[in-house]
Every structure is written in C-alpha cells, then in structure tokens.
mmJSON file of the N, C-alpha and C atoms, coordinates in Angstrom:
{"data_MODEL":{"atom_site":{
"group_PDB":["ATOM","ATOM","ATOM","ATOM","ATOM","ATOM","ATOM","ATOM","ATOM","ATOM","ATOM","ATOM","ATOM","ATOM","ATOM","ATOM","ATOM","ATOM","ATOM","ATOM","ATOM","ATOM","ATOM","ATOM","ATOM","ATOM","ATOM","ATOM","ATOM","ATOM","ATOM","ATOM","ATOM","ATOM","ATOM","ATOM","ATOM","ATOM","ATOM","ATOM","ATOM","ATOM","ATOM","ATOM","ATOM","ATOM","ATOM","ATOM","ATOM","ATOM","ATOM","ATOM","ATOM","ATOM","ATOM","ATOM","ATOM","ATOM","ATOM","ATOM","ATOM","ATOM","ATOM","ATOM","ATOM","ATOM","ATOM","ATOM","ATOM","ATOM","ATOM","ATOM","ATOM","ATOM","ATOM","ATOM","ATOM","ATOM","ATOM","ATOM","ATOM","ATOM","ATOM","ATOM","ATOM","ATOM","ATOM","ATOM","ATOM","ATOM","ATOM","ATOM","ATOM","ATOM","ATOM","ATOM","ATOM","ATOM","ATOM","ATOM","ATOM","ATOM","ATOM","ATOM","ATOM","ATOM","ATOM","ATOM","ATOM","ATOM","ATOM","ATOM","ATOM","ATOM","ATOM","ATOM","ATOM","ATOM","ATOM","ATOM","ATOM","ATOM","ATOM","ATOM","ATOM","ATOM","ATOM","ATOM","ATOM","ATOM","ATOM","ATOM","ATOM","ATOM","ATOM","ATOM","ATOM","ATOM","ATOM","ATOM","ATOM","ATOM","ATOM","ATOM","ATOM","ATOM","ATOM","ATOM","ATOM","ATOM","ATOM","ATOM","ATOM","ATOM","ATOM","ATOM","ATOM","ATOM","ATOM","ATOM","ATOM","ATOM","ATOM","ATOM","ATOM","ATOM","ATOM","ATOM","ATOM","ATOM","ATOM","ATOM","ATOM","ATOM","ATOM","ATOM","ATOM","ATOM","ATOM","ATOM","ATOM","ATOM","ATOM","ATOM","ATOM","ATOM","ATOM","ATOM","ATOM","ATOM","ATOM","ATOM","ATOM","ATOM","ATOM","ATOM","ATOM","ATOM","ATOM","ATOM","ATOM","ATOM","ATOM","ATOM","ATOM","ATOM","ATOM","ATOM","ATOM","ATOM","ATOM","ATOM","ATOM","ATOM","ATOM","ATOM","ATOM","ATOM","ATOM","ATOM","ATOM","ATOM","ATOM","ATOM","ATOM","ATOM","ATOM","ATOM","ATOM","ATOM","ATOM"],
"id":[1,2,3,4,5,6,7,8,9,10,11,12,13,14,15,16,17,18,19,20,21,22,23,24,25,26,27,28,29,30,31,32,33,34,35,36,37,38,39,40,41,42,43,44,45,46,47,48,49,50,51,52,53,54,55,56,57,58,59,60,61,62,63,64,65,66,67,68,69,70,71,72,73,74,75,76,77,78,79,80,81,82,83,84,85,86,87,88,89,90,91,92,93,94,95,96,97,98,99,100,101,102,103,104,105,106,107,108,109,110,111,112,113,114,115,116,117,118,119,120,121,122,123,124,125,126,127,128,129,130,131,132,133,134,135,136,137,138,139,140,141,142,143,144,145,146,147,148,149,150,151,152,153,154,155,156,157,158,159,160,161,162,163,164,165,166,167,168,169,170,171,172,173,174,175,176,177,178,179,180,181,182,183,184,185,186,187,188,189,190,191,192,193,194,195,196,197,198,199,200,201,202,203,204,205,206,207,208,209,210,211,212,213,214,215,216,217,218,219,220,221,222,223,224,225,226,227,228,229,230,231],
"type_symbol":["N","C","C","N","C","C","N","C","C","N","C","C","N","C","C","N","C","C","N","C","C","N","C","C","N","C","C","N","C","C","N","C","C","N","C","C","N","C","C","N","C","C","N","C","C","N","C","C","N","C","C","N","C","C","N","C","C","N","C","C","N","C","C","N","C","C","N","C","C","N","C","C","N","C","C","N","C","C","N","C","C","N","C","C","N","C","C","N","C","C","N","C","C","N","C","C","N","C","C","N","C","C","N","C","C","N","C","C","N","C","C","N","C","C","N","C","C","N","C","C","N","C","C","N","C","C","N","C","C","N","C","C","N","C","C","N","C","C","N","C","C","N","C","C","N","C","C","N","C","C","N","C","C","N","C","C","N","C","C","N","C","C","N","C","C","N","C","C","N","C","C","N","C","C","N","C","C","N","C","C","N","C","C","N","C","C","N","C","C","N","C","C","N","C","C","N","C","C","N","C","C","N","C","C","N","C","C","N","C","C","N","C","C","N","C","C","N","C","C","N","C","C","N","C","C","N","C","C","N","C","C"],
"label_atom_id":["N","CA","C","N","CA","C","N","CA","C","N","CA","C","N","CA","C","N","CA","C","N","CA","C","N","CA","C","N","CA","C","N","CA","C","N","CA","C","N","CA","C","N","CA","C","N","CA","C","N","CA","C","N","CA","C","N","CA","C","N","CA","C","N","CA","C","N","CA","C","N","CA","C","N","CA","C","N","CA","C","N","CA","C","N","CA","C","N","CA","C","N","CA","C","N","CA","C","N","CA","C","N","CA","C","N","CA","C","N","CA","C","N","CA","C","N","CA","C","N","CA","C","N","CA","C","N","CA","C","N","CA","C","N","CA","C","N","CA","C","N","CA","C","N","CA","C","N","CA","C","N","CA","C","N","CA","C","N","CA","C","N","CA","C","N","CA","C","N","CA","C","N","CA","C","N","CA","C","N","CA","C","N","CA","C","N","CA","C","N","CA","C","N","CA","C","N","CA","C","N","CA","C","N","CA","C","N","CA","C","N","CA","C","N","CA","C","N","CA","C","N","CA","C","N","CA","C","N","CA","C","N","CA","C","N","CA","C","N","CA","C","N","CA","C","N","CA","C","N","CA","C","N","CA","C","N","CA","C","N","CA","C","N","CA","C","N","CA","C"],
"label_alt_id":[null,null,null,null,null,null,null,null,null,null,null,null,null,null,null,null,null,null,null,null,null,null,null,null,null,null,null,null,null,null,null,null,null,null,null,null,null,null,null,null,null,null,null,null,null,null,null,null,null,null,null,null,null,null,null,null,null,null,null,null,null,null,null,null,null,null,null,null,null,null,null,null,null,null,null,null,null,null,null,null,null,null,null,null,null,null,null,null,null,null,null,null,null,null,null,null,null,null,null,null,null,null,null,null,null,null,null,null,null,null,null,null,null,null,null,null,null,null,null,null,null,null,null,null,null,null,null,null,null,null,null,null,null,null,null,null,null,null,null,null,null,null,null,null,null,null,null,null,null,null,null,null,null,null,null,null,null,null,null,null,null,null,null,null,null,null,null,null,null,null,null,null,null,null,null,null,null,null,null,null,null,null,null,null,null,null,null,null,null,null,null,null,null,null,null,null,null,null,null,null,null,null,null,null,null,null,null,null,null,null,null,null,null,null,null,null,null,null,null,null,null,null,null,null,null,null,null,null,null,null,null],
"label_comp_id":["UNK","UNK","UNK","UNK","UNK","UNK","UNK","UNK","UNK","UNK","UNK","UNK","UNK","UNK","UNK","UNK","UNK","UNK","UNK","UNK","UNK","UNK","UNK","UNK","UNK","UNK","UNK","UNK","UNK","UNK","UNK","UNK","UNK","UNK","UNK","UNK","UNK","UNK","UNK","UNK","UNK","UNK","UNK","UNK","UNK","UNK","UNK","UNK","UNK","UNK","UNK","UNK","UNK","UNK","UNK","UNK","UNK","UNK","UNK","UNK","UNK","UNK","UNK","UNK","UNK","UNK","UNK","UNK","UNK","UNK","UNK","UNK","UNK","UNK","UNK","UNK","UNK","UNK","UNK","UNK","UNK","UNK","UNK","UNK","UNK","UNK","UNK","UNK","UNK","UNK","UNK","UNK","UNK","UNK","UNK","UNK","UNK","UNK","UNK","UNK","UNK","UNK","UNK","UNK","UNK","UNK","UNK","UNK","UNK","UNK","UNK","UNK","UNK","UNK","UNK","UNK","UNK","UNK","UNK","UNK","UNK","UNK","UNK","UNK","UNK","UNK","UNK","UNK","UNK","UNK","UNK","UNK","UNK","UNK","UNK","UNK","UNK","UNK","UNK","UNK","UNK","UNK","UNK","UNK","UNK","UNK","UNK","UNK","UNK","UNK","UNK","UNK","UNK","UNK","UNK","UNK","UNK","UNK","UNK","UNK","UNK","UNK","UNK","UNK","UNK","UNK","UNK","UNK","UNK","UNK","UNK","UNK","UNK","UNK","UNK","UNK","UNK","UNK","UNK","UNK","UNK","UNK","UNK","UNK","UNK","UNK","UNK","UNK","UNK","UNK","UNK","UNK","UNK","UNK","UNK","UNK","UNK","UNK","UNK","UNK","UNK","UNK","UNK","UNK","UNK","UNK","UNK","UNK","UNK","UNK","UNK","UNK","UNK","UNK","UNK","UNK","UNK","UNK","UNK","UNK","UNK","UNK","UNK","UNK","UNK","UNK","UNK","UNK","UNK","UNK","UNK"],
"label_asym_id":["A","A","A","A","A","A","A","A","A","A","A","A","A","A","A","A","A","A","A","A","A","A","A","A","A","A","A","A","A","A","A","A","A","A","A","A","A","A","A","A","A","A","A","A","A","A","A","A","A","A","A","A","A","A","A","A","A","A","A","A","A","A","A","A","A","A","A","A","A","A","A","A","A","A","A","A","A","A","A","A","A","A","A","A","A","A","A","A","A","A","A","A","A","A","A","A","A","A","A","A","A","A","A","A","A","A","A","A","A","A","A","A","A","A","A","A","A","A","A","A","A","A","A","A","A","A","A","A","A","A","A","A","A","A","A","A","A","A","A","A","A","A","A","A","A","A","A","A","A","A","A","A","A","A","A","A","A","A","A","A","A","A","A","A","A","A","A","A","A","A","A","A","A","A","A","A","A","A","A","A","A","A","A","A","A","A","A","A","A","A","A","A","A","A","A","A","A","A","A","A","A","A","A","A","A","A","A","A","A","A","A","A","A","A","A","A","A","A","A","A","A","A","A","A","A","A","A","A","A","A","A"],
"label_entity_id":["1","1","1","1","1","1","1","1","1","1","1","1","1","1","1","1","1","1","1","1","1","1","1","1","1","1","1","1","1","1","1","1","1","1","1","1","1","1","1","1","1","1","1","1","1","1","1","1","1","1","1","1","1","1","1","1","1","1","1","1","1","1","1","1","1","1","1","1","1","1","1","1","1","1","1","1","1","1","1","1","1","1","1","1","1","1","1","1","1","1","1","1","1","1","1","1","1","1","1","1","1","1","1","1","1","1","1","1","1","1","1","1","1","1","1","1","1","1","1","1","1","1","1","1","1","1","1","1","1","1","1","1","1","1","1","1","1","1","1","1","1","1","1","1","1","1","1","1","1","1","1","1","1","1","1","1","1","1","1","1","1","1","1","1","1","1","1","1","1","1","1","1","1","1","1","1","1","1","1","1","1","1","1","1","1","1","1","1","1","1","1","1","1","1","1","1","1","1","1","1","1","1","1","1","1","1","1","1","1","1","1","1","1","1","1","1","1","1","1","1","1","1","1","1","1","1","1","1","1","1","1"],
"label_seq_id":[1,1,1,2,2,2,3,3,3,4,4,4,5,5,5,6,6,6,7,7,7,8,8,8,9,9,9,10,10,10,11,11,11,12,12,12,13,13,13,14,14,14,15,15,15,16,16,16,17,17,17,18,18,18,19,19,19,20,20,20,21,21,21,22,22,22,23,23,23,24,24,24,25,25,25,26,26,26,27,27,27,28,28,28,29,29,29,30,30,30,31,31,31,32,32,32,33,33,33,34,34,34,35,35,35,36,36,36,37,37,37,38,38,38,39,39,39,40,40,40,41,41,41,42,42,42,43,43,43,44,44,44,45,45,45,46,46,46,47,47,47,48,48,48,49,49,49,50,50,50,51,51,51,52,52,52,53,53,53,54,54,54,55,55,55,56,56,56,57,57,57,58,58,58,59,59,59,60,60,60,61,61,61,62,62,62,63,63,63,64,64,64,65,65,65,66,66,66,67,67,67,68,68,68,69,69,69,70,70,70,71,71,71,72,72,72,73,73,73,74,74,74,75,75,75,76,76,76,77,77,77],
"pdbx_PDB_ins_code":[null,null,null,null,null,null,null,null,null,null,null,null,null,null,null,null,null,null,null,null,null,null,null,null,null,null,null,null,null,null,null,null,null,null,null,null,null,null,null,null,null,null,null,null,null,null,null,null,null,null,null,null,null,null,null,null,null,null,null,null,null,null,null,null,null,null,null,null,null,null,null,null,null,null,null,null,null,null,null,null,null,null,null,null,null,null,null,null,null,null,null,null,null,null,null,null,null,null,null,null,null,null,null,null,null,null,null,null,null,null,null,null,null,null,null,null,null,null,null,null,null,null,null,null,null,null,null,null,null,null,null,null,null,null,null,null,null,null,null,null,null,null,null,null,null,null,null,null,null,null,null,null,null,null,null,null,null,null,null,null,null,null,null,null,null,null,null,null,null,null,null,null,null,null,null,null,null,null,null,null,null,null,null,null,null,null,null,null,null,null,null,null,null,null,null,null,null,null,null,null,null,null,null,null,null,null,null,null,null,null,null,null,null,null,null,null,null,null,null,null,null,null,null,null,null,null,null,null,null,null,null],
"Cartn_x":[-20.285,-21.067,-20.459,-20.223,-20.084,-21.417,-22.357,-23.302,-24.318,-25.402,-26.124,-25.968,-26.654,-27.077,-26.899,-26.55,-26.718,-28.399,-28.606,-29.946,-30.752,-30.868,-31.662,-32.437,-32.811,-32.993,-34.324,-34.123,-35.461,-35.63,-37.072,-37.127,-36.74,-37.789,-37.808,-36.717,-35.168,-33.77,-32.87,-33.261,-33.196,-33.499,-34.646,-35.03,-34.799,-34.162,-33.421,-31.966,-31.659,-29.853,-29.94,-30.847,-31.233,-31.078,-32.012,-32.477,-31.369,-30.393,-29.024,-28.511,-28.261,-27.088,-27.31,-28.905,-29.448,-28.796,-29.05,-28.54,-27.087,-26.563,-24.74,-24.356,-24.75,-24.222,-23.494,-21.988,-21.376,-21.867,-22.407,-22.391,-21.815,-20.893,-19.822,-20.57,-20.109,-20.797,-19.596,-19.438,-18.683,-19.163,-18.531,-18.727,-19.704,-19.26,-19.979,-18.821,-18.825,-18.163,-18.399,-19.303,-19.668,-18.829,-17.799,-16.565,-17.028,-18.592,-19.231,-19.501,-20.096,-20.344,-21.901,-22.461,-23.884,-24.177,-25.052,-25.876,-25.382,-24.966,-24.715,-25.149,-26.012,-27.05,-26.613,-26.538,-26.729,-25.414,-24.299,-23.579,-23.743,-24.849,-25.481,-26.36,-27.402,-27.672,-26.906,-27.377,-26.711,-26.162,-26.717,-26.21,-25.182,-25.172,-23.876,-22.772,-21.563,-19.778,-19.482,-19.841,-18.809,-17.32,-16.835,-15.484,-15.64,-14.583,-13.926,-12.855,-12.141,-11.216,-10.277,-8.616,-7.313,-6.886,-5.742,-4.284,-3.648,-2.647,-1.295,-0.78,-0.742,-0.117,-1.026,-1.668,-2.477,-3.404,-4.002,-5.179,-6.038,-7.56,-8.454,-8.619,-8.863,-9.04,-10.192,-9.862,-11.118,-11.988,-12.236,-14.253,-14.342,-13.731,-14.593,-15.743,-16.54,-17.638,-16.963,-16.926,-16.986,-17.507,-18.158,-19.537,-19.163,-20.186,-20.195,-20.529,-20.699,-21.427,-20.258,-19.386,-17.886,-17.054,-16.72,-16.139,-14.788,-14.407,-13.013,-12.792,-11.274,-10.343,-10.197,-9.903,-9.301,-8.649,-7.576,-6.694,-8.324,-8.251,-9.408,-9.432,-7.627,-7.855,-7.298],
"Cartn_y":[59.44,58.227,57.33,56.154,55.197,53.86,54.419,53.731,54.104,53.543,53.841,52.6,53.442,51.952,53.14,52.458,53.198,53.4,54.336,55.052,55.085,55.159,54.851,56.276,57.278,58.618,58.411,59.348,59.278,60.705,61.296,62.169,63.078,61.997,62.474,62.626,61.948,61.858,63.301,63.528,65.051,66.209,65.827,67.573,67.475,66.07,66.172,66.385,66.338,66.551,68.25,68.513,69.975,70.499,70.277,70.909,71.127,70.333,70.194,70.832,70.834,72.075,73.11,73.568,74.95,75.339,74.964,74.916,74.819,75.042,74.484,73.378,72.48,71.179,70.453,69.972,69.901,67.739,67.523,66.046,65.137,64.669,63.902,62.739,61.667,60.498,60.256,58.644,58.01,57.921,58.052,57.888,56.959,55.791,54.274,53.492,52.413,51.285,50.893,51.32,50.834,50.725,51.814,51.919,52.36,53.2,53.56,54.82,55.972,57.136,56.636,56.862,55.861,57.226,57.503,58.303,57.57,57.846,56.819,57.59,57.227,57.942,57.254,58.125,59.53,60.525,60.356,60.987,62.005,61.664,61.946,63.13,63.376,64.583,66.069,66.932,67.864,69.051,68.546,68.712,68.01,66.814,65.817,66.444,66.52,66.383,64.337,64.429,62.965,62.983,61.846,61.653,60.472,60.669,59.092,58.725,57.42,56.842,56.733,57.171,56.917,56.001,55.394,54.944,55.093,54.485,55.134,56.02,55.379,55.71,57.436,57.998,59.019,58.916,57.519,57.555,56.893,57.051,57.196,55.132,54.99,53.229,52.993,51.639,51.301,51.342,51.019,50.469,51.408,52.805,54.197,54.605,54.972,56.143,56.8,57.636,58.861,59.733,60.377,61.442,62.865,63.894,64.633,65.298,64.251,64.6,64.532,63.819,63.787,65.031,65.291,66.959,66.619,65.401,65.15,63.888,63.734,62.311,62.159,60.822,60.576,58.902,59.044,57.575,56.571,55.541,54.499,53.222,52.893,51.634,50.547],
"Cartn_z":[43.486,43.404,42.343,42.666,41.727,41.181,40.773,40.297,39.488,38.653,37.808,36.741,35.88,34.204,33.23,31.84,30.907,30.239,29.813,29.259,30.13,31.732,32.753,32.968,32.599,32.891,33.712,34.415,35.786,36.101,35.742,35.861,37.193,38.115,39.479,40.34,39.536,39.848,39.216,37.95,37.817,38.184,38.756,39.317,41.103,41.772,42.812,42.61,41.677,41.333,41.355,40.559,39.754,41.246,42.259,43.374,44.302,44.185,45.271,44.535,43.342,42.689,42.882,42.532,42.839,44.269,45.029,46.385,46.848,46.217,46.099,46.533,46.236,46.532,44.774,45.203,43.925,44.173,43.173,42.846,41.925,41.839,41.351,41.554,40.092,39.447,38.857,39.204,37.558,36.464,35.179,33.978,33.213,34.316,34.076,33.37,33.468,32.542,31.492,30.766,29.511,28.518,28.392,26.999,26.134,26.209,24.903,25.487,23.821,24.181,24.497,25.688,26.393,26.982,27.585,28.233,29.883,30.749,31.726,32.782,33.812,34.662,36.027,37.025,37.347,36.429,35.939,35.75,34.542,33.599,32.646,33.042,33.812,34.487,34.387,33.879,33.621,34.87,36.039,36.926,38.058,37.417,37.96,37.07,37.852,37.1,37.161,35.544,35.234,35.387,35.71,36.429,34.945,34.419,33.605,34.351,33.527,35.128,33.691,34.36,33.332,33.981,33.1,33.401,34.196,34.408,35.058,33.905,32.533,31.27,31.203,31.468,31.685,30.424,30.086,28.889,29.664,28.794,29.512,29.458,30.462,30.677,29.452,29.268,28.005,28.464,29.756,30.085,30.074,30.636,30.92,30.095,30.588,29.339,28.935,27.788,27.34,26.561,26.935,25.887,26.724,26.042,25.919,27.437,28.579,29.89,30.569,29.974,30.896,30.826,32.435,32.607,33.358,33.509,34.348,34.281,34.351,34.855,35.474,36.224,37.704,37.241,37.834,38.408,38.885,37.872,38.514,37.493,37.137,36.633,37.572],
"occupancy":[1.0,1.0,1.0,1.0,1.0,1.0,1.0,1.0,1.0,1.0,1.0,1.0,1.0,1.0,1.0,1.0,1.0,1.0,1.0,1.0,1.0,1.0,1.0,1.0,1.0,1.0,1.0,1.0,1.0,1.0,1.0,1.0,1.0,1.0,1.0,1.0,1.0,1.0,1.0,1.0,1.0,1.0,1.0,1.0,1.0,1.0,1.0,1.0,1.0,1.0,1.0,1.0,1.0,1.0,1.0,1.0,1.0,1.0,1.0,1.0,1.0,1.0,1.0,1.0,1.0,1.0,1.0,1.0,1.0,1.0,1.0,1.0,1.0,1.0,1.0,1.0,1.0,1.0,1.0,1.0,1.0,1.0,1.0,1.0,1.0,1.0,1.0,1.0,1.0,1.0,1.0,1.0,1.0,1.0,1.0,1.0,1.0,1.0,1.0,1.0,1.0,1.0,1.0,1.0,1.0,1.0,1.0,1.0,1.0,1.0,1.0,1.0,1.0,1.0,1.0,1.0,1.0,1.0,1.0,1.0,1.0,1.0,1.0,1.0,1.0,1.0,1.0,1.0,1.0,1.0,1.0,1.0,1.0,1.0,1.0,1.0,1.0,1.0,1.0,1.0,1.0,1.0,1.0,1.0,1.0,1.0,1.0,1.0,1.0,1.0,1.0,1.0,1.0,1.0,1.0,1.0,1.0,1.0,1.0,1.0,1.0,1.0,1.0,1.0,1.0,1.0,1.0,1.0,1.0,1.0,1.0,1.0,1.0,1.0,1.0,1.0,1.0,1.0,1.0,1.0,1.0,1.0,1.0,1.0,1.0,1.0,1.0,1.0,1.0,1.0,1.0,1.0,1.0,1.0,1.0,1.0,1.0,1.0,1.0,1.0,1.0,1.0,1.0,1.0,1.0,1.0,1.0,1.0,1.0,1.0,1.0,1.0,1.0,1.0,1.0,1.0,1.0,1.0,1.0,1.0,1.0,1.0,1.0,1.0,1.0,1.0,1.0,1.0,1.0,1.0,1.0],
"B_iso_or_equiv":[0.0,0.0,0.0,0.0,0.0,0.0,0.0,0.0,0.0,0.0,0.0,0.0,0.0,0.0,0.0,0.0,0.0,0.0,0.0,0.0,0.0,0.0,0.0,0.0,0.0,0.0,0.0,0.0,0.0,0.0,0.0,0.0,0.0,0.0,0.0,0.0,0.0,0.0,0.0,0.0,0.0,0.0,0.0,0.0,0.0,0.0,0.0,0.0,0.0,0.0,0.0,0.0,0.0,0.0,0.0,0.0,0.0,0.0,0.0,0.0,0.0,0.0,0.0,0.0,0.0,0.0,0.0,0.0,0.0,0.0,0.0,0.0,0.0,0.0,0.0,0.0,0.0,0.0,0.0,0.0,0.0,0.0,0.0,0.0,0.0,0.0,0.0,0.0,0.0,0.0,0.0,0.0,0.0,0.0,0.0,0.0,0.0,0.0,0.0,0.0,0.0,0.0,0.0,0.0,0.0,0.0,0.0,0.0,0.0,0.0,0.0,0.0,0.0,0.0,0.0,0.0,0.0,0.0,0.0,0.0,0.0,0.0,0.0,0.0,0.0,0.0,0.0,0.0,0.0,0.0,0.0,0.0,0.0,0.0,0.0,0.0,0.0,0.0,0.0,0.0,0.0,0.0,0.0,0.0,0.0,0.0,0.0,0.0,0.0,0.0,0.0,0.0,0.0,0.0,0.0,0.0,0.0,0.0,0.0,0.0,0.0,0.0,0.0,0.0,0.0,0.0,0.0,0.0,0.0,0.0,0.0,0.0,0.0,0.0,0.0,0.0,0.0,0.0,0.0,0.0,0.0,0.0,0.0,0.0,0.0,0.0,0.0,0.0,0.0,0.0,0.0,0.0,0.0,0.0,0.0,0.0,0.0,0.0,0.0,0.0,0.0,0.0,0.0,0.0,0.0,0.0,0.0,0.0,0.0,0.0,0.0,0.0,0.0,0.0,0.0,0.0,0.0,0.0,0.0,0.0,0.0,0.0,0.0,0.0,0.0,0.0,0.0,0.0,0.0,0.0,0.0],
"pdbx_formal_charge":[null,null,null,null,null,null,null,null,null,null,null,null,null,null,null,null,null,null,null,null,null,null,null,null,null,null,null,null,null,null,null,null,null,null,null,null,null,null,null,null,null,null,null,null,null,null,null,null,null,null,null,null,null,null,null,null,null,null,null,null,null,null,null,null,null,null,null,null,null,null,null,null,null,null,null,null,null,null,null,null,null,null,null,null,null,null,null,null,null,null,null,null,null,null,null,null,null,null,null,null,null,null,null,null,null,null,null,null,null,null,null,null,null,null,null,null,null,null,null,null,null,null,null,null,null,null,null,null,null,null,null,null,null,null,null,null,null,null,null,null,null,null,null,null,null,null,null,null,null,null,null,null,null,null,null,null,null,null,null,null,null,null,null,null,null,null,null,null,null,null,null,null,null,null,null,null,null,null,null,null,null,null,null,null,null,null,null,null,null,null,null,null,null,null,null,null,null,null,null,null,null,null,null,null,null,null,null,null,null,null,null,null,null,null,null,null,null,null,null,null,null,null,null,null,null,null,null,null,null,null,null],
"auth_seq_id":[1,1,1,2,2,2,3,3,3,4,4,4,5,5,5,6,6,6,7,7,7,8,8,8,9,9,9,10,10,10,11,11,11,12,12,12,13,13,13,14,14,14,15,15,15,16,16,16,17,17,17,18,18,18,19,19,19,20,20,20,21,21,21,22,22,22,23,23,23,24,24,24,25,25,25,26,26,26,27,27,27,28,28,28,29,29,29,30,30,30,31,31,31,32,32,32,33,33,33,34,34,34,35,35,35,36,36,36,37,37,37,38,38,38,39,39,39,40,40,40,41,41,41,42,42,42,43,43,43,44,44,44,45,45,45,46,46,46,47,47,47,48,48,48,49,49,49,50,50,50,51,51,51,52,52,52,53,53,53,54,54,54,55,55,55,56,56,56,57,57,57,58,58,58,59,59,59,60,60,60,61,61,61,62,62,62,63,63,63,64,64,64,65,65,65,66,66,66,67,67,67,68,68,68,69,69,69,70,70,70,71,71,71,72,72,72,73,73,73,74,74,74,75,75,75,76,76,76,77,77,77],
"auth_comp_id":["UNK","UNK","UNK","UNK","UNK","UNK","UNK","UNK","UNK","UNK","UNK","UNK","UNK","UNK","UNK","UNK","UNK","UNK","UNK","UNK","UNK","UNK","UNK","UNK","UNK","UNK","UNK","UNK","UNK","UNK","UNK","UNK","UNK","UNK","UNK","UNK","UNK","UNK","UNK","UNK","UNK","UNK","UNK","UNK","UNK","UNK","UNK","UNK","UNK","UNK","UNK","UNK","UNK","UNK","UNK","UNK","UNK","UNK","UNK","UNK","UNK","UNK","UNK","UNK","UNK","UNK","UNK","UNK","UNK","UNK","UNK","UNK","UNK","UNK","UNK","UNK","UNK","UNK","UNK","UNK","UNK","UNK","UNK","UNK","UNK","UNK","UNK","UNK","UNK","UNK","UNK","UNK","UNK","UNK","UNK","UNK","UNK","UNK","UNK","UNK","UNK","UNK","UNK","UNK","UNK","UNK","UNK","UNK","UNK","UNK","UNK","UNK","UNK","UNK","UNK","UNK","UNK","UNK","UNK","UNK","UNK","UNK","UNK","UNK","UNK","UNK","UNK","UNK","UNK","UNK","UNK","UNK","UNK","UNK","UNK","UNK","UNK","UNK","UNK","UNK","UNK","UNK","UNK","UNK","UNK","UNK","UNK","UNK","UNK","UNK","UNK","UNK","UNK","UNK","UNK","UNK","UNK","UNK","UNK","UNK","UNK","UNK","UNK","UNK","UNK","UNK","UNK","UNK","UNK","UNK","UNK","UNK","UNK","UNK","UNK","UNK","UNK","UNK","UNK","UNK","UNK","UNK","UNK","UNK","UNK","UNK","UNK","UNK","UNK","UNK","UNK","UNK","UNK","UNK","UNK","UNK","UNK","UNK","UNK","UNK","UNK","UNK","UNK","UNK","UNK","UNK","UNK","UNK","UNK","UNK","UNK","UNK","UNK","UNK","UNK","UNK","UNK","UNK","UNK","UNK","UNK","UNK","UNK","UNK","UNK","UNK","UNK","UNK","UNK","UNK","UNK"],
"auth_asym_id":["A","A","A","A","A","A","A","A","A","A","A","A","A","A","A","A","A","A","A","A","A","A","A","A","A","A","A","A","A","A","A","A","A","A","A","A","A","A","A","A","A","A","A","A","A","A","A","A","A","A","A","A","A","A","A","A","A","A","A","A","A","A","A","A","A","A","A","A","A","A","A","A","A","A","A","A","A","A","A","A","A","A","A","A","A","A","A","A","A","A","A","A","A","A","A","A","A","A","A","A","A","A","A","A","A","A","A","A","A","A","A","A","A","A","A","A","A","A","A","A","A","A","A","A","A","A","A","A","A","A","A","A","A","A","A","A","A","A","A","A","A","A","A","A","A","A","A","A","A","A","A","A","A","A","A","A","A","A","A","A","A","A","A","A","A","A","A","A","A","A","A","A","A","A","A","A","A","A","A","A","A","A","A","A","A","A","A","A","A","A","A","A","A","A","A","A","A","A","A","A","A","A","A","A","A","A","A","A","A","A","A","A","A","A","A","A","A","A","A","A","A","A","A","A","A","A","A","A","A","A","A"],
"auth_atom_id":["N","CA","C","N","CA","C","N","CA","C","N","CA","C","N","CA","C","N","CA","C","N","CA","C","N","CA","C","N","CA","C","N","CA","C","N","CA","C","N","CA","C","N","CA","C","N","CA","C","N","CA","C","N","CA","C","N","CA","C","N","CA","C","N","CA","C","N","CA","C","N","CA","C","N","CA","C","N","CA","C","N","CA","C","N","CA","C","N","CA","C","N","CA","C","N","CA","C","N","CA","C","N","CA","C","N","CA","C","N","CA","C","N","CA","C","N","CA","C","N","CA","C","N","CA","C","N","CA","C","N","CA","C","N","CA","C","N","CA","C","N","CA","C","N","CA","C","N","CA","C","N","CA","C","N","CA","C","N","CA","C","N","CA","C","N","CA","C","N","CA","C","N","CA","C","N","CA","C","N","CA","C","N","CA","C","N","CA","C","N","CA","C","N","CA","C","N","CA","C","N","CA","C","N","CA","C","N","CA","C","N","CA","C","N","CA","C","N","CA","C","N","CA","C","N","CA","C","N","CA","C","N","CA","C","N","CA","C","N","CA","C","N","CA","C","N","CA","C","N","CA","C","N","CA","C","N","CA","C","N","CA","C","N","CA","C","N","CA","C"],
"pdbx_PDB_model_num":[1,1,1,1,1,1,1,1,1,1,1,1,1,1,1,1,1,1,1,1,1,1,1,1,1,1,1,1,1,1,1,1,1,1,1,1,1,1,1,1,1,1,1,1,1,1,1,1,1,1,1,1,1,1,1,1,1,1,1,1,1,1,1,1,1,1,1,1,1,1,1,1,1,1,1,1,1,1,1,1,1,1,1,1,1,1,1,1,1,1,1,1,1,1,1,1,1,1,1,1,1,1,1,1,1,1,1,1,1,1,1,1,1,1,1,1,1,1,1,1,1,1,1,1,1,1,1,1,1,1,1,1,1,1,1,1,1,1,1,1,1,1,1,1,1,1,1,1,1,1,1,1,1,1,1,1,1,1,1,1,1,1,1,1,1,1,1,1,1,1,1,1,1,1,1,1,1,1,1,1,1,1,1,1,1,1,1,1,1,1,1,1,1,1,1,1,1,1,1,1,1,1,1,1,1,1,1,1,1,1,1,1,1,1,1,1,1,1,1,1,1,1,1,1,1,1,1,1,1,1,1]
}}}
C-alpha cells in the first residue's frame, strides 16, 4: 500500500491488520513521505512491514520516513 497520514492511528484499522496477519496474510505499507521519524499509518501498525524508498546512490531518499517501524528498502525515488 502506498497511503496513509502521519499520527493517524485507528484502532479499528489495527485489529484488521492484526487479524490478516494472524491469518498469514503479509501486508506491506510505505514508510510515508514525511522525512521525519513520524508514526506513519498504516505502515506504523505493528503488523504492517514498512518499506522506505532509496536512491539509485543506495541511500535512503530524503522524503522517506524513518523510525523504528521501518523493516525494508526499496528503489522509489
């Protein structure tokens, strides 16, 4: 998924993320654009995998998020 807001947390959006993971379903979220360590939702969910977006140069692009919810890179400048 590429969408969400920063600090947006929704409960009723967590315990459907929660419910598909339980279930094996893997859910991938972007980071968000913010360029700050932000809470950035859906990817923020502790059952979403955050994706940040690099370079060509293999560093992480400025707008990307990056906190502690981010679990991978990908080519997305």
């Amino acid at each position: 998924m590429s969408l969400g807001c920063a600090n947006c947390y929704v409960q009723a959006y967590d315990l459907a993320y929660q419910a598909a993971y339980d279930a094996g379903v893997m859910i991938i979220a972007a980071a968000g654009n913010s360029g700050a360590d932000t809470d950035h939702y859906p990817s923020a969910y502790k059952s979403v995998m955050s994706v940040a977006s690099v370079m060509s140069t293999k560093e992480l692009s400025s707008f990307s998020t990056r906190n502690d919810q981010t679990e991978i890179a990908a080519p997305g400048q």
